[in-house]
DRENSE-754476 format. One record per residue: x, y, z of N, C-alpha, C in turn. Coordinates in steps of 0.2 Angstrom, whole numbers, plus 5000, padded with zeros to 4 digits. Layout:
# residues N
XYZXYZXYZ...
END
This chain:
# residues 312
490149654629489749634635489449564634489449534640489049454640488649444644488049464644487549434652487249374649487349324657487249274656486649274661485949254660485349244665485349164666485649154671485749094674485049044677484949004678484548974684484548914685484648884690484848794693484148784695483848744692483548694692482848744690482448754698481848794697481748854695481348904698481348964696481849004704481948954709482449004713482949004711483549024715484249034716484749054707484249114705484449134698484749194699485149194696485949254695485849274690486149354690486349374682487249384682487449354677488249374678488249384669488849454675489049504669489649504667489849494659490649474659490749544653491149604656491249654653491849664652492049714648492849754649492949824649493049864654493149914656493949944656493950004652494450014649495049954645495549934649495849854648495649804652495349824658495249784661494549724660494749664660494049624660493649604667493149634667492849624673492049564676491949534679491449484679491249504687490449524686489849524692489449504691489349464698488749424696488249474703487649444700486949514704486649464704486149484711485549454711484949454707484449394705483849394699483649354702483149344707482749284709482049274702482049314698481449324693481549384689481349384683481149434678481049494681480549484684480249574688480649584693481149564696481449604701482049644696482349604691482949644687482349714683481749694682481349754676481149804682481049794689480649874693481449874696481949854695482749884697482649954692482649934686482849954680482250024680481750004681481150064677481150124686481550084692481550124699482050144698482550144694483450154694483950164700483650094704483650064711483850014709484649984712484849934710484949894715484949914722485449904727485149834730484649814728484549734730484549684723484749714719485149664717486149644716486349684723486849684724487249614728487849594726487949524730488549524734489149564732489749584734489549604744489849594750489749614754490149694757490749664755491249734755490849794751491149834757490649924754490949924749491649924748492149954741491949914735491649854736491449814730490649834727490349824732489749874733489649924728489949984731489950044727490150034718490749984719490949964708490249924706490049884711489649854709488949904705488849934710488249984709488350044703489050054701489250104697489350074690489449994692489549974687488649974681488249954688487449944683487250014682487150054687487050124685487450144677487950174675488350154669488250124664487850034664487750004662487050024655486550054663485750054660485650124658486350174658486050234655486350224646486650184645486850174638486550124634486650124628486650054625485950054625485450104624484750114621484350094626484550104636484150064640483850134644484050184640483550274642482850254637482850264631482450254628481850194632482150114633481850074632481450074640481650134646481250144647480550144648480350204644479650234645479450174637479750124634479450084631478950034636479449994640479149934643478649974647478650024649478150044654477550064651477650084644477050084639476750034637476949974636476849894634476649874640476649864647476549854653475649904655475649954653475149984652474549954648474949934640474549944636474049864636474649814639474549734639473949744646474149794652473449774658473049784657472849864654472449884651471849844651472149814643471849754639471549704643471949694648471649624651471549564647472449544646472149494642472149394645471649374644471249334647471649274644471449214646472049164641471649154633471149154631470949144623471349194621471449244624471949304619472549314622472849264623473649234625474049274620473649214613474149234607474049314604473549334605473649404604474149444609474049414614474849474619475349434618475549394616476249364614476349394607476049404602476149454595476249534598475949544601475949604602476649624607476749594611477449594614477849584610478049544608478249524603478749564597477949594593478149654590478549724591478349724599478749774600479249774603479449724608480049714611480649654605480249644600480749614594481049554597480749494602481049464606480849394603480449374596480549334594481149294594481549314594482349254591482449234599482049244604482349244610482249154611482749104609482449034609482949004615482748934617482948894622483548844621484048874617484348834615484948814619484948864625485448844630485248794634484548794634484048764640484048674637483948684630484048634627484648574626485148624627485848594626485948574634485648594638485748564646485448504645484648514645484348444644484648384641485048414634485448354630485848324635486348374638486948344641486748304648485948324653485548284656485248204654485348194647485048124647485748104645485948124644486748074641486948054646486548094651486848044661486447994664486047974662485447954666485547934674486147904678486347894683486047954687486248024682486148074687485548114688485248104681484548134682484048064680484048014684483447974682482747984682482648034688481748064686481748094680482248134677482248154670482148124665482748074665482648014661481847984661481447974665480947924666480447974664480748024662480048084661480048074653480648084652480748074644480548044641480747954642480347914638479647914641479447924646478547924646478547994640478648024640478448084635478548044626479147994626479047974621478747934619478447884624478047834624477047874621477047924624476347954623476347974615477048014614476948034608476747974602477347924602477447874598477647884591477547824587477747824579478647844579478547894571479247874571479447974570478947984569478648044568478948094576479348114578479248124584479648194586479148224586479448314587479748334595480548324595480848334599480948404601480848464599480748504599480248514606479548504604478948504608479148454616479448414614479848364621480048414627480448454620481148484626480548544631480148574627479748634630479348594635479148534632478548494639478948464645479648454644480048444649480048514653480348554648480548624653479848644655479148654654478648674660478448644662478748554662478648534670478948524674479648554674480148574679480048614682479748664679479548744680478948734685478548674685478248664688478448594695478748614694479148554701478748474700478748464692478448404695479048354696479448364697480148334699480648354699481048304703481648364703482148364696482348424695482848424689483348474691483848454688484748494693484948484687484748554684485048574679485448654680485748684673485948724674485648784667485148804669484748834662485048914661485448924654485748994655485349024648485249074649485149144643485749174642485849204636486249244635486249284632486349364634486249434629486649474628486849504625487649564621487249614625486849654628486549694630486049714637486149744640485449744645484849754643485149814636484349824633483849754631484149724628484049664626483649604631484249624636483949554643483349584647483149664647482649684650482149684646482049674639481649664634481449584635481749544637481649514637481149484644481449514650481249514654480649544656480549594654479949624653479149584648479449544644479049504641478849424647479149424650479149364653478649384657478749444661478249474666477549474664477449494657476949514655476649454652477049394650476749314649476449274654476849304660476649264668475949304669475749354669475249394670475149424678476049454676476149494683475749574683475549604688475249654687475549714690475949774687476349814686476149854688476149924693475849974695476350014699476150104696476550144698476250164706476550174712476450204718475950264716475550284721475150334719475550394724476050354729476250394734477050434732477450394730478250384729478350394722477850364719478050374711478450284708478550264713479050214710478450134709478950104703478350044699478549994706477749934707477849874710477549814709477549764711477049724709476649724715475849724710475149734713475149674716474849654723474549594724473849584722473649654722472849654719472549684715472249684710472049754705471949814707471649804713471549884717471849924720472649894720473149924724473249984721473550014724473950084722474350114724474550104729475250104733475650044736476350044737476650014737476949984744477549954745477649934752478149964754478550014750478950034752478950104756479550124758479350184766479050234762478650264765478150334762478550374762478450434758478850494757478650544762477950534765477850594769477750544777477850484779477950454784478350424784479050404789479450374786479550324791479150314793479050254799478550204796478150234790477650214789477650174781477450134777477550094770477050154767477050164760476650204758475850184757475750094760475250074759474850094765475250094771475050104776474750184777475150214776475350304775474550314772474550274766473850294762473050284767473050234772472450204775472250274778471750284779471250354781471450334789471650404793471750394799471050374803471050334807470450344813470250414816469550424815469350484817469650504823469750564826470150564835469450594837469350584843469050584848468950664851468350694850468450774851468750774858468850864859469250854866468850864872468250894871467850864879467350794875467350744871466950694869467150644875467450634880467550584885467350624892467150674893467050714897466350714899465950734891465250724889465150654891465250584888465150554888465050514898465650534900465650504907465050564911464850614910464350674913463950654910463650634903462950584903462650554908463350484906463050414910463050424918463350464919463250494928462550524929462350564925461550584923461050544924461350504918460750424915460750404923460950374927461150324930460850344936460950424939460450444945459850434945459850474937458950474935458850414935459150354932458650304931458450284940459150254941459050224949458450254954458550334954457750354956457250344955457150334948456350314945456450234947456750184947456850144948456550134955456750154963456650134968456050174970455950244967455250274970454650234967454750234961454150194957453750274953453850304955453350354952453550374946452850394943452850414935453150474934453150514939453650604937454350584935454650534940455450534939455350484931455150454931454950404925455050454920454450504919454450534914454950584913455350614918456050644918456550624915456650544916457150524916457250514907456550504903456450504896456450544891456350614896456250684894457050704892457450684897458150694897458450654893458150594892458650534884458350574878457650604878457550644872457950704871457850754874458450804875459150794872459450764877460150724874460050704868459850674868459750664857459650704853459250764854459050824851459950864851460050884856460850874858461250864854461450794856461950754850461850764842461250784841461050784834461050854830461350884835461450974834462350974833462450934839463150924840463650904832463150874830463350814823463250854819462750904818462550954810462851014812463251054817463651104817463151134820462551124825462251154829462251194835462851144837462951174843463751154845463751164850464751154850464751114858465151084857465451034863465351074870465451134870465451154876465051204877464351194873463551204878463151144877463551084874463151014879463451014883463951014883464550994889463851044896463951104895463651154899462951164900462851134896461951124899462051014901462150994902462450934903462550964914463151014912463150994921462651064925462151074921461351124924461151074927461150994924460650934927461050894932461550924931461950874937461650874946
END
């Protein structure tokens, strides 16, 4: 097995192609991988179906049986409930940047991803300056890069990486073609799952569905996917407290009130006398006593309701 993790230029339009052999046959699929995290919540939701690329249903299905297959062997059951332990154990922590270097050891140690170097990446860039016609913003980054450094002393090493994260950062265009390469999924998920956790992406299991997402905020806990118990509904949504509903005579009440309010007042109003004045008060006090019975389980809807139409 040969997975290649592709990517032309930026961080979009990146592919995983797989070059296997199945029975005698030798087989090549390539999947979608816009990022690291979409192939590691494929992997830990054993949901594969958007990273599918084949349009026909019958390619579709090989395509799907092929990664299904893929990620039950070759040590990718185990590696599992690993990355979602090291995902755990690196948020937890909250590691801030002074302690960078301590989550890069610590990932590290566990996912064994030390050897994972840019040697492919590097060999692009070589084969990018030996063109300069082709890549001249490249080239003019270069020699500014070797111009700063100077002397004779000049760690090319350090060039290629300050090239590669500012590509990474779109400070110009670069039209390259950056491949990884792994004998295993275990391997390229290991890998993957390290990058996630470098980027300081925030990994969280639905509190609805069960399945992992990425958080847009510390506080999330459910995800966007359809809810298990509403199916019209995302689980995000699903979770939001419904609005209180409206009892069943609370509009009834409320129009039998203000019809009250509004005789009483108009009366006091045109006669001018102090009785209807002091009726009209006696009766916003009462209602409140009322309503505040209503609220604490004192009374029920329908003997306000029923003393409400005695003063009608």
């Amino acid at each position: 097995m040969l997975l290649e993790y592709i990517r032309f230029g930026g961080r979009e339009d990146v592919l995983l192609r797989a070059q296997d052999t199945i029975g005698e046959d030798a087989v090549v699929w390539e999947f979608r991988a816009e990022d690291p995290s979409r192939l590691v919540l494929a992997f830990l939701n054993q949901d594969y179906a958007g990273l599918l690329t084949e349009e026909n249903a019958a390619l579709q299905a090989a395509q799907l049986a092929y990664l299904e297959e893929s990620m039950s062997r070759g040590g990718c059951p185990s590696l599992r409930h690993l990355i979602d332990h090291v995902l755990v154990c690196t948020q937890e922590a909250g590691f801030s940047p002074p302690r960078r270097l301590a989550a890069y050891q610590f990932v590290e140690s566990v996912f064994d991803v030390s050897r994972l170097t840019r040697y492919a990446e590097k060999a692009a860039l070589e084969a990018a300056l030996a063109a300069p016609e082709e890549n001249a913003a490249l080239t003019r980054h270069w020699t500014a890069l070797l111009r700063e450094q100077g002397g004779d002393a000049v760690d090319e090493s350090a060039l290629f990486e300050a090239l590669l994260a500012d590509a990474e950062a779109e400070k110009y265009p670069l039209h390259l073609r950056f491949c990884r390469q792994y004998t295993s999924f275990a391997n390229l998920l290991k890998a993957c799952a390290a990058e996630m956790i470098f980027a300081g992406e925030l990994l969280k299991r639905c509190q609805a569905c069960g399945r992992y997402f990425l958080a847009e905020a510390s506080d999330s806990g459910y995800c966007t996917g359809p809810s298990p118990t509403q199916p019209h509904a995302t689980c995000r949504e699903a979770a939001k407290p419904a609005p209180p509903q409206p009892l069943p005579l609370a509009e009834d009440i409320a129009r039998l009130y203000k019809q009250i309010y509004n005789l009483k007042a108009n009366r006091a109003k045109r006669s001018g006398e102090t009785r209807l004045a002091a009726e009209l008060e006696e009766f916003k006090a009462e209602a409140k006593r009322w309503r505040s019975d209503l609220r604490g389980g004192g009374c029920t809807q329908e003997e306000y309701y029923a003393w409400l139409l005695q003063l009608k």
